[in-house]
C-alpha positions, -999 to +999 in steps of 0.1 A: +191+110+328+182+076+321+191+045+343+193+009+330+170-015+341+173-027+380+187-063+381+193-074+412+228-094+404+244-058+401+236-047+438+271-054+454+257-052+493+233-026+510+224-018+542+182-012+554+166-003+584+135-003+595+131+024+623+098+015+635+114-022+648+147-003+662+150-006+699+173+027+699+160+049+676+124+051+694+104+060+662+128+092+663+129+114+629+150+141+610+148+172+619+167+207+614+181+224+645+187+260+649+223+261+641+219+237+608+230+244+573+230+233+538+264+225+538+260+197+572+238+177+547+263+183+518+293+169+540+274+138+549+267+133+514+304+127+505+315+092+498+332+076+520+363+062+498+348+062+465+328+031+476+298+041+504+267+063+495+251+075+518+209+084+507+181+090+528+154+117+541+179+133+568+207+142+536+179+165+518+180+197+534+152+208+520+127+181+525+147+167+558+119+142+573+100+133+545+100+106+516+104+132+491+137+143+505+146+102+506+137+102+472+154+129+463+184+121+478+188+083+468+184+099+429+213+120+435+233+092+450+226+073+423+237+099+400+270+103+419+275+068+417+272+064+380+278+100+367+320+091+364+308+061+344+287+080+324+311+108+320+338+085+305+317+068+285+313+102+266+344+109+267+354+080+251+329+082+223+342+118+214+376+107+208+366+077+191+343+098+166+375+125+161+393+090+155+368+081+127+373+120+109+410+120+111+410+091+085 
């Protein structure tokens, strides 16, 4: 999938941290307990009224920890966030091309 160009005039509001400068998270990381599972990362994934995404290394259970599961998981957030878009917007050029044929 393709995404347009970044311009910063369509960023709404985010949120960043920088962990290292945290006075409560004491350099502390991501990990996996004993008891964790797919789904915990898959229910924190879930937007939070259609309006906050969450991203970031500790939402990639696969990678939890590391920049590729950051990666990874700001890509799929992305794609959640624009996929409805995206979806319509072939929807709509469907019925427009039936439109065309039926004349």
């Amino acid at each position: 999938m393709h995404f347009p160009e970044f311009k910063r005039e369509y960023v709404v509001q985010y949120w960043r941290t920088n962990w290292t400068q945290d006075p409560f998270s004491k350099m502390c990381y991501s990990y996996v307990s004993k008891n964790s599972s797919p789904e915990d990362c898959k229910t924190l994934q879930k937007p939070l009224n259609d309006l906050i995404y969450l991203c970031g290394e500790h939402l990639c259970f696969d990678f939890i920890g590391t920049v590729n599961g950051a990666y990874i998981s700001g890509i799929e957030a992305a794609e959640r966030i624009i996929g409805g878009y995206v979806s319509d917007f072939v929807v709509l050029l469907l019925v427009l091309t039936l439109i065309s044929h039926l004349k």
